[in-house]
DOMARBA-292716 format. One record per residue (C-alpha): residue number from 1; residue in three letters; x, y, z. Coordinates in steps of 0.1 Angstrom, whole numbers. Example, Ala and Ser with C-alpha at 12.3 -4.5 7.8 and 13.67 -1.06 7.14 Angstrom:
2
+-----+-----+-------+-------+-------+
:   n : res :    xx :    yy :    zz :
+-----+-----+-------+-------+-------+
:   1 : ALA :   123 :   -45 :    78 :
:   2 : SER :   137 :   -11 :    71 :
+-----+-----+-------+-------+-------+
//
This chain:
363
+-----+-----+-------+-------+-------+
:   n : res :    xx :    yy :    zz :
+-----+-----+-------+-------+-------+
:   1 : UNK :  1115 :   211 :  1156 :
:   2 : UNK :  1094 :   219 :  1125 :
:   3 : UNK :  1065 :   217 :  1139 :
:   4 : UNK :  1074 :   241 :  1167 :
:   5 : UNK :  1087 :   268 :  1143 :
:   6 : UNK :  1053 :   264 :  1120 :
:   7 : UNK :  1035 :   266 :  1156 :
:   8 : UNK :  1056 :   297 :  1162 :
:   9 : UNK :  1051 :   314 :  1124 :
:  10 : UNK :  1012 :   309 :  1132 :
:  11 : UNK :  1009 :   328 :  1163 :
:  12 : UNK :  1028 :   356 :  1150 :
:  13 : UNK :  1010 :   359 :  1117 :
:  14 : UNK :   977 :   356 :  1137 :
:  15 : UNK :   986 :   386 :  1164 :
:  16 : UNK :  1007 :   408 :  1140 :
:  17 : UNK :   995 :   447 :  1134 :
:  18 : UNK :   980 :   460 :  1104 :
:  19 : UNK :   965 :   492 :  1112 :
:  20 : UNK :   983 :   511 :  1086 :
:  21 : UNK :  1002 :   507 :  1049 :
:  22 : UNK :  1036 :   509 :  1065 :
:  23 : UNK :  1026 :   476 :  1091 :
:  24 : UNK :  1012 :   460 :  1062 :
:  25 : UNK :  1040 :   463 :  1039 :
:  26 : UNK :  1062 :   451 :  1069 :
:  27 : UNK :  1036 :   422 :  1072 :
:  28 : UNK :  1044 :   413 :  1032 :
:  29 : UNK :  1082 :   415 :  1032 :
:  30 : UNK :  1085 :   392 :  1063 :
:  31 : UNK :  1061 :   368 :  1055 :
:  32 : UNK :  1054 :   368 :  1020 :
:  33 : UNK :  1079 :   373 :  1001 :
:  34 : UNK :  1108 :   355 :   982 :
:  35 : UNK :  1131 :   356 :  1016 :
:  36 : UNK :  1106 :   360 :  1043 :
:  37 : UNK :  1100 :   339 :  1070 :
:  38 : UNK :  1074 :   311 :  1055 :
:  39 : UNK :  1100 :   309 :  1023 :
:  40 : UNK :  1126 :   299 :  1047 :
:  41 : UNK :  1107 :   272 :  1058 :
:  42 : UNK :  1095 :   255 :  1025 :
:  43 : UNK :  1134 :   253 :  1023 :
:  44 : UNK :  1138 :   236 :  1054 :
:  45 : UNK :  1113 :   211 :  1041 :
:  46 : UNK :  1140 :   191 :  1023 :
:  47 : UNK :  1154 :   180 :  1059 :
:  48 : UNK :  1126 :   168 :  1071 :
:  49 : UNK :  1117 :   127 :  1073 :
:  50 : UNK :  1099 :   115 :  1040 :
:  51 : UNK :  1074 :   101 :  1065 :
:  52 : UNK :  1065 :   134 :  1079 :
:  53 : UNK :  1074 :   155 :  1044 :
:  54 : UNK :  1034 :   152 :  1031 :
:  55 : UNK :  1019 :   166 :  1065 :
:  56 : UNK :  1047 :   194 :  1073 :
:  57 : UNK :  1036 :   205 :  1039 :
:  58 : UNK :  1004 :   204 :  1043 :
:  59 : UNK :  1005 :   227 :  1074 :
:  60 : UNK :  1031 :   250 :  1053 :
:  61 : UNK :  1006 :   254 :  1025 :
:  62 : UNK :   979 :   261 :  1050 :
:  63 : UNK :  1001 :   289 :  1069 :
:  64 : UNK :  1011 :   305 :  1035 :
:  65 : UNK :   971 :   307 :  1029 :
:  66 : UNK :   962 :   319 :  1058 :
:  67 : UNK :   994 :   348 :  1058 :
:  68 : UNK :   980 :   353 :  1027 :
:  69 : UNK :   948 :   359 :  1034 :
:  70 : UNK :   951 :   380 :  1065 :
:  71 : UNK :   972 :   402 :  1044 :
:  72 : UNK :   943 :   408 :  1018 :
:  73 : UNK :   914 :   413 :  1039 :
:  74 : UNK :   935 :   441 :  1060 :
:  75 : UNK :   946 :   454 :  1028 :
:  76 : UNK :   911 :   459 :  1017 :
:  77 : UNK :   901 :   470 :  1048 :
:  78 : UNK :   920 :   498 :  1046 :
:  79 : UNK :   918 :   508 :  1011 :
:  80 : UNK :   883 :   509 :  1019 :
:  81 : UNK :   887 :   533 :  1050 :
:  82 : UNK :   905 :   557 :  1025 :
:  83 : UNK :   880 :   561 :  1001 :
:  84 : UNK :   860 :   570 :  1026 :
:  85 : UNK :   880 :   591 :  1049 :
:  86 : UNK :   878 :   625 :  1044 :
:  87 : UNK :   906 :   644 :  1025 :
:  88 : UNK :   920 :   658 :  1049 :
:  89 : UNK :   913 :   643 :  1084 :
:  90 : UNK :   926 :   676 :  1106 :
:  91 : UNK :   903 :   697 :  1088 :
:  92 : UNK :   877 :   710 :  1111 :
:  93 : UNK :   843 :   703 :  1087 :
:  94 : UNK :   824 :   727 :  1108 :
:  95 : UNK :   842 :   757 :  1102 :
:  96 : UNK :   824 :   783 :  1083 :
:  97 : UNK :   828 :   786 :  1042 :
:  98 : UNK :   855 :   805 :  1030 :
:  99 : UNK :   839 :   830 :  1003 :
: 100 : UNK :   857 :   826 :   972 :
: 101 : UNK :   867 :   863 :   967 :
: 102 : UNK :   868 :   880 :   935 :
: 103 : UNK :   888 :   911 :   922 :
: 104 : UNK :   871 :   943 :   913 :
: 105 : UNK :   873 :   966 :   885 :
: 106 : UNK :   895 :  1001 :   890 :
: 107 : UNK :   867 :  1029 :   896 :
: 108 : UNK :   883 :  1048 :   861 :
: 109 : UNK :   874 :  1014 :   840 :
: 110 : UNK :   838 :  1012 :   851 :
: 111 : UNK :   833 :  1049 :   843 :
: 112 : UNK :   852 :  1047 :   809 :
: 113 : UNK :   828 :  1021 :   802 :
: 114 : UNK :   798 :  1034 :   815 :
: 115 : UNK :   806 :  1065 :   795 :
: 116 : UNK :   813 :  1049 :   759 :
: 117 : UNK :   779 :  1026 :   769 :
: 118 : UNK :   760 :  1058 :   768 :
: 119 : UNK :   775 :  1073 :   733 :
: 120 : UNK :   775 :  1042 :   721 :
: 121 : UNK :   736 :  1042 :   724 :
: 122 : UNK :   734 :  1075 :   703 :
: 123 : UNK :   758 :  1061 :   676 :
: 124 : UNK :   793 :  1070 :   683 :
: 125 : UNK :   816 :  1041 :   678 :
: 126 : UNK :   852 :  1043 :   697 :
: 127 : UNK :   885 :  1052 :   679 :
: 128 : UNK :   919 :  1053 :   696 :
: 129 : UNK :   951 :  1063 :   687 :
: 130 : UNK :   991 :  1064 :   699 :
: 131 : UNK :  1001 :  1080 :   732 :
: 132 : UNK :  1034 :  1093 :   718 :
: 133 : UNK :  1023 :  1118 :   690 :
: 134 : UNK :  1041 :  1141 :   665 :
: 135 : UNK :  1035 :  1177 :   663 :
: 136 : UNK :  1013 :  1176 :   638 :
: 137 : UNK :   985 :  1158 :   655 :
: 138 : UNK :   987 :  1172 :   689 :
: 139 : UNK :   992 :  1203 :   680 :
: 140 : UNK :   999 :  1221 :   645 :
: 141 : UNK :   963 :  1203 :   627 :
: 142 : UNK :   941 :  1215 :   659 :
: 143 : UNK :   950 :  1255 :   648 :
: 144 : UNK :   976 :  1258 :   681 :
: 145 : UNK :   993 :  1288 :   670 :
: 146 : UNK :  1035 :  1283 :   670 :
: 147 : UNK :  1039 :  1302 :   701 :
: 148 : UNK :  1010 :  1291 :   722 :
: 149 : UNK :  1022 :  1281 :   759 :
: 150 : UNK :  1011 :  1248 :   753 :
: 151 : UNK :  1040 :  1238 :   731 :
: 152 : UNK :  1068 :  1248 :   756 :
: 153 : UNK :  1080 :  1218 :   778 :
: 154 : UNK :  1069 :  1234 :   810 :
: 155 : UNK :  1034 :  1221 :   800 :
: 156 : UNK :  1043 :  1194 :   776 :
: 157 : UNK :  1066 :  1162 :   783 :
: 158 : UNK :  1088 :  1165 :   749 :
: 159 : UNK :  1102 :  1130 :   739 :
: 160 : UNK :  1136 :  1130 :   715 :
: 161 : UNK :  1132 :  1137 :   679 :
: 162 : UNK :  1132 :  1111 :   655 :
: 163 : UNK :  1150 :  1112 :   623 :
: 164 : UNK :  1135 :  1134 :   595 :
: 165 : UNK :  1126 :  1099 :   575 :
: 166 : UNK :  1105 :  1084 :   605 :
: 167 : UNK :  1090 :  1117 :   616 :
: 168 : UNK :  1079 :  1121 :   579 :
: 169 : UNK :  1062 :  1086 :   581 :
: 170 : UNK :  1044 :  1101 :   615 :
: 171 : UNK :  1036 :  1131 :   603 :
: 172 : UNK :  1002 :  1127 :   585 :
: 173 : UNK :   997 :  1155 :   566 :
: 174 : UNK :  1021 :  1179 :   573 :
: 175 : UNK :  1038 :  1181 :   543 :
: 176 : UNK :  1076 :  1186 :   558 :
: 177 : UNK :  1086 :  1156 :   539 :
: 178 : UNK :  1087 :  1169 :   504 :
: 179 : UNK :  1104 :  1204 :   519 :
: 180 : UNK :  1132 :  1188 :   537 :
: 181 : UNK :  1121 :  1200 :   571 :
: 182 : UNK :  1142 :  1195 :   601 :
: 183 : UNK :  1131 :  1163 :   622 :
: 184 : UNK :  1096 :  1167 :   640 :
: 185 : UNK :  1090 :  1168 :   680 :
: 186 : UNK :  1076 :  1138 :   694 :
: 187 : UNK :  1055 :  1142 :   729 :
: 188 : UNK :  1032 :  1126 :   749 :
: 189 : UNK :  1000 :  1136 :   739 :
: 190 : UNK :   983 :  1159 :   757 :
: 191 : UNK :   946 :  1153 :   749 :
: 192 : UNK :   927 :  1129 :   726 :
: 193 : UNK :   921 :  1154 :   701 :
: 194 : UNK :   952 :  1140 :   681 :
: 195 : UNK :   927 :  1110 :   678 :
: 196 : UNK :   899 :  1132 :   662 :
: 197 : UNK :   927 :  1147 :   634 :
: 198 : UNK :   935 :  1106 :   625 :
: 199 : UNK :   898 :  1104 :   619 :
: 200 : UNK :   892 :  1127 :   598 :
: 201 : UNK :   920 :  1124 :   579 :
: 202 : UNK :   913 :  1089 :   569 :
: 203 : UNK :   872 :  1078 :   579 :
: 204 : UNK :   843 :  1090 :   555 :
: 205 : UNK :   822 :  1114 :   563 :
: 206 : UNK :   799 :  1117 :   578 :
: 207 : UNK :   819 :  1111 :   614 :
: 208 : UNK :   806 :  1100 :   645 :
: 209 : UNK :   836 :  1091 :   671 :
: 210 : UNK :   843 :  1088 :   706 :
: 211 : UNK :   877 :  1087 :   719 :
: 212 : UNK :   891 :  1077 :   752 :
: 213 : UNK :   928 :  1074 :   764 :
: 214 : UNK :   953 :  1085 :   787 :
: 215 : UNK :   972 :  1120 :   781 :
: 216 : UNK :  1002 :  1135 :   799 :
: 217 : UNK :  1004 :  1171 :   809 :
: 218 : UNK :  1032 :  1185 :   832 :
: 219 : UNK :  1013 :  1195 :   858 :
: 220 : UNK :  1018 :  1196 :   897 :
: 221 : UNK :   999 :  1165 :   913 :
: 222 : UNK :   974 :  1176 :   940 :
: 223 : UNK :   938 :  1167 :   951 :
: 224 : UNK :   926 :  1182 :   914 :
: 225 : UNK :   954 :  1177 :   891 :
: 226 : UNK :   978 :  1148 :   880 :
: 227 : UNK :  1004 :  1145 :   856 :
: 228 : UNK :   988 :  1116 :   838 :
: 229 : UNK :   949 :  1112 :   835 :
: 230 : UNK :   919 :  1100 :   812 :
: 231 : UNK :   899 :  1117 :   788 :
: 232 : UNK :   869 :  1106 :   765 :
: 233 : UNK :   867 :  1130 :   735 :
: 234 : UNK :   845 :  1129 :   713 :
: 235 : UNK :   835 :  1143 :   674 :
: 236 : UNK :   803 :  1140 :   645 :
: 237 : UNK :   808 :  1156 :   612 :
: 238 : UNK :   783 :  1163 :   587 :
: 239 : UNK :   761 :  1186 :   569 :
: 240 : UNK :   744 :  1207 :   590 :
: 241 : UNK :   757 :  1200 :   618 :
: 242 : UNK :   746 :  1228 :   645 :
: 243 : UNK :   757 :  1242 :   683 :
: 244 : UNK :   722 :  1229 :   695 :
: 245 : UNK :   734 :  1193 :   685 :
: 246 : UNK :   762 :  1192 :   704 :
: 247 : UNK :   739 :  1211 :   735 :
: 248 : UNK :   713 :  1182 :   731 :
: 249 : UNK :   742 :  1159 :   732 :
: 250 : UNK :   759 :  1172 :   761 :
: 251 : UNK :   723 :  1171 :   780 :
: 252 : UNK :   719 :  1134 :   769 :
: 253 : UNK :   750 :  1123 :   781 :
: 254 : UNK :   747 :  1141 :   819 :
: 255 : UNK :   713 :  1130 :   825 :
: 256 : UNK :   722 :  1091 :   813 :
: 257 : UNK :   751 :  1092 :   838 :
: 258 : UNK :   738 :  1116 :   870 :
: 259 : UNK :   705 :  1117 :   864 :
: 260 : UNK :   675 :  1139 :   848 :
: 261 : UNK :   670 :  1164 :   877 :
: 262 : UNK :   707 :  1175 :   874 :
: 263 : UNK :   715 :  1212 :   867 :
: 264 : UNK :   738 :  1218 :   835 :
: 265 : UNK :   757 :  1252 :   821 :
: 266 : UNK :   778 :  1265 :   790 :
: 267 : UNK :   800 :  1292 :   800 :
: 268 : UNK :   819 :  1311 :   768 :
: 269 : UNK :   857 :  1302 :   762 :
: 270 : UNK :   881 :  1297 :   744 :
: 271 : UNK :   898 :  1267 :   723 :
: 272 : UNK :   921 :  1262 :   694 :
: 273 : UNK :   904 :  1238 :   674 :
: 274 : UNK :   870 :  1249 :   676 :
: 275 : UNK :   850 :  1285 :   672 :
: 276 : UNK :   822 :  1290 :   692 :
: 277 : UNK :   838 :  1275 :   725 :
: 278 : UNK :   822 :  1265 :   757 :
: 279 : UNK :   828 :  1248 :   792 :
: 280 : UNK :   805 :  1223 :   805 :
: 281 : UNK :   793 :  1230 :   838 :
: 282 : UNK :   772 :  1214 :   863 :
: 283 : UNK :   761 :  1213 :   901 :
: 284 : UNK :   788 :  1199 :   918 :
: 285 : UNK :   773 :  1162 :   936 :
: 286 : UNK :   798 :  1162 :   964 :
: 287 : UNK :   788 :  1193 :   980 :
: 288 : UNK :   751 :  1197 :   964 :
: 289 : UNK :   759 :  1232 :   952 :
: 290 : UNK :   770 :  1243 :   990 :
: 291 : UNK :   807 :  1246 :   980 :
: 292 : UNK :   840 :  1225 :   986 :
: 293 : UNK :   872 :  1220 :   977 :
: 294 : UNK :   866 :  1201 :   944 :
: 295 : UNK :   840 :  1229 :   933 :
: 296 : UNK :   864 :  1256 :   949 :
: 297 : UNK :   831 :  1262 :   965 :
: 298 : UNK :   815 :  1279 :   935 :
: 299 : UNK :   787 :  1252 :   938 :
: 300 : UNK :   797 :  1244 :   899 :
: 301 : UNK :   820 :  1216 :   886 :
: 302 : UNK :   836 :  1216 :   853 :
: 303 : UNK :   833 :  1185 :   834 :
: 304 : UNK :   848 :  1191 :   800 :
: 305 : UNK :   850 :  1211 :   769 :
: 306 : UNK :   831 :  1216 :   738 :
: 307 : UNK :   823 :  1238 :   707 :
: 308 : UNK :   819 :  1239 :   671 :
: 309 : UNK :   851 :  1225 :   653 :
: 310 : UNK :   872 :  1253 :   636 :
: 311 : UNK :   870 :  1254 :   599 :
: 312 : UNK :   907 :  1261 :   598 :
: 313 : UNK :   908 :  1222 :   615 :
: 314 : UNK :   887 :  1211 :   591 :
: 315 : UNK :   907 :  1220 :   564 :
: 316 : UNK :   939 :  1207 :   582 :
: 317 : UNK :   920 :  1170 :   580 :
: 318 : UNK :   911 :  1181 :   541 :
: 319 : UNK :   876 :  1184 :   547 :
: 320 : UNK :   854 :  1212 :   526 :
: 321 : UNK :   841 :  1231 :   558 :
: 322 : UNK :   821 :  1255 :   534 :
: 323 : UNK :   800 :  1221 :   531 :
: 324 : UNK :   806 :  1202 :   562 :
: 325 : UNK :   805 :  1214 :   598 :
: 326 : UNK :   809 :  1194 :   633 :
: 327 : UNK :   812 :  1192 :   667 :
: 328 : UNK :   838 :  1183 :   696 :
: 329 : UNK :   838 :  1180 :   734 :
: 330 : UNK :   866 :  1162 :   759 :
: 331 : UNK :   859 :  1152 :   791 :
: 332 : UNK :   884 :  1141 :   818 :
: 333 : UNK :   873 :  1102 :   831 :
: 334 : UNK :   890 :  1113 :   867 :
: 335 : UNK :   865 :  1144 :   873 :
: 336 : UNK :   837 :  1126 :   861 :
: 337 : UNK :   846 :  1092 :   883 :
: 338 : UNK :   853 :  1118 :   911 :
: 339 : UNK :   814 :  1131 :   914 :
: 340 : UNK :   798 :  1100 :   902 :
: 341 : UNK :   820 :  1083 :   932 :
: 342 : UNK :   820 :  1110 :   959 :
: 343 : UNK :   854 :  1111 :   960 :
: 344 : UNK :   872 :  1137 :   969 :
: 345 : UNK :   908 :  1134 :   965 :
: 346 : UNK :   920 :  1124 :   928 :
: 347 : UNK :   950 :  1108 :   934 :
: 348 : UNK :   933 :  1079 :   950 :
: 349 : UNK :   932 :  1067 :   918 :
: 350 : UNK :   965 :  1060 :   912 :
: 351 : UNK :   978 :  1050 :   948 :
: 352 : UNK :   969 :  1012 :   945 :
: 353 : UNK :   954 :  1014 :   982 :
: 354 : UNK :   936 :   982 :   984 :
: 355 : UNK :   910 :   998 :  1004 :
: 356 : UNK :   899 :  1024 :   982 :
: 357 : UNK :   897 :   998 :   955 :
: 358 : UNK :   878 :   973 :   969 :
: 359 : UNK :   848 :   995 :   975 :
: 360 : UNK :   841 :   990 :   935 :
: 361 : UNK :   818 :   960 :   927 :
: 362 : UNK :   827 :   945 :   892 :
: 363 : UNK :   803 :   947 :   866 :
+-----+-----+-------+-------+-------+
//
């Protein structure tokens, strides 16, 4: 009876499938372990005759080895077709690579930086300053007289007034503090002139600054205009400072970012904070000078203002302008992204369209 059942065992250990970790862990539990099969029958070894007891067990030890043995080499067998299967076995190797996209920088950044990369190269180092000024700053210290248009909230978003303590700690040098003035307006800056004031209130002279930032004017948003935009401003101070520097400035910033063969103009006008004014012009690179709607087909773009800072500012900042003299400009990053970028719409800067942005290589 022993014998047959050993016979039995054998056959079934010899035939049994192990093509895969669930058949051999079957394979283990039945077989090999503390209540499979083989167990079972070193236990029945107690009933058999002493006579046969030394051969049955023989055969039992030899079954065990060999269970045990077939169980090792297909386990290695298929721990060795693992390590060299491929990860993922439905994968098809043969498809092409998938590129391993990266994002791109916004249009606005690159041209920021492009612009502060070419100032920087003449010696201005960047300055910045708070979005949400005091009246002071933004408008009183850059000679904006008390009724000028540009104070009144249908050009300026006003934000609540703080109390007179904190809009005394704001307020630079305005002295309301020490005349118990009522509590100062607080806005959203409308240019980065505010930054120029911090400057020279507080830097030695002589000053060499750019500025960038965003500013906030309250303005209808169309193809030319937006309620929220960038500017890079800048500002040098120092004896002797003259209108044909800031010319020669002007010239070497337009030919660094357009190009040398590119045709520039000052036209007279008018600014608060400096005295002689002008607006930088030049041939509009969408059109070529033909005429379009960015140009409103003059052929000219406007790129920015500039002049000779008033001495009246100066003073403001508490600088002697019967001994030092400068001068300012402003630019708007939009209009210049817009020709260096053929584009002819500005509020494709702010839409988020994926494909308008992905035309922008990073740098």
């Amino acid at each position: 009876m022993m014998q047959e059942s050993i016979a039995a065992l054998t056959a079934e250990i010899t035939t049994a499938e192990l093509n895969n970790p669930a058949e051999l862990d079957a394979f283990r539990i039945s077989y090999l372990g503390r209540k499979g099969r083989l167990a079972d029958l070193f236990d029945q070894l107690k009933t058999v005759p002493a006579e046969d007891k030394r051969a049955v067990g023989q055969q039992l030890n030899t079954l065990k080895q060999q269970a045990q043995a077939r169980f090792d080499e297909a386990q290695q067998a298929a721990e060795a077709a693992a390590d060299n299967a491929p990860a993922n076995p439905d994968f098809d190797y043969s498809l092409p690579v998938v590129p391993n996209a990266l994002g791109t920088r916004h249009p606005l950044s690159l041209v920021r930086e492009e612009m502060l990369r070419i100032f920087g190269r003449i010696g201005f180092a960047v300055a910045e300053g708070p979005e949400i000024e005091d009246d002071w700053h933004n408008f009183t210290a850059l000679n904006f007289p008390e009724n000028h248009p540009a104070r009144d909230m249908q050009d300026t978003f006003f934000v609540a007034p703080v109390s007179h303590a904190a809009g005394a700690a704001n307020a630079g040098t305005t002295g309301e503090a020490a005349t118990g003035a009522p509590a100062l307006p607080h806005l959203l800056r409308t240019h980065t002139s505010t930054v120029q004031v911090r400057v020279m209130e507080t830097e030695p002279l002589p000053i060499r600054r750019v500025m960038p930032g965003r500013v906030f004017r309250n303005e209808a948003i169309s193809a030319r205009a937006h309620m929220m935009f960038h500017q890079v401003e800048g500002i040098f101070i120092d004896e002797g400072v003259s209108f044909a520097d800031l010319k020669q400035t002007v010239y070497y910033f337009v030919q660094e970012l357009f190009g040398a063969d590119i045709n520039i103009r000052f036209r007279p006008s008018f600014f608060p904070f400096t005295e002689p004014s002008a607006e930088i012009d030049i041939t509009c690179l969408i059109c070529k000078g033909a005429g379009c709607n960015i140009c409103k087909y003059s052929g000219w773009v406007e790129i920015g203002g500039c002049g000779m800072v008033d001495p009246a500012v100066l003073e403001n900042a508490g600088i002697d302008p019967e001994k030092y003299s400068g001068y300012a400009w402003g630019m708007g990053i939009e209009r210049i992204a817009m020709l260096k970028y053929q584009i002819k719409d500005l509020r494709l800067f702010t839409e988020n369209d994926m494909r308008f942005l992905r035309q922008f290589e990073a740098l």
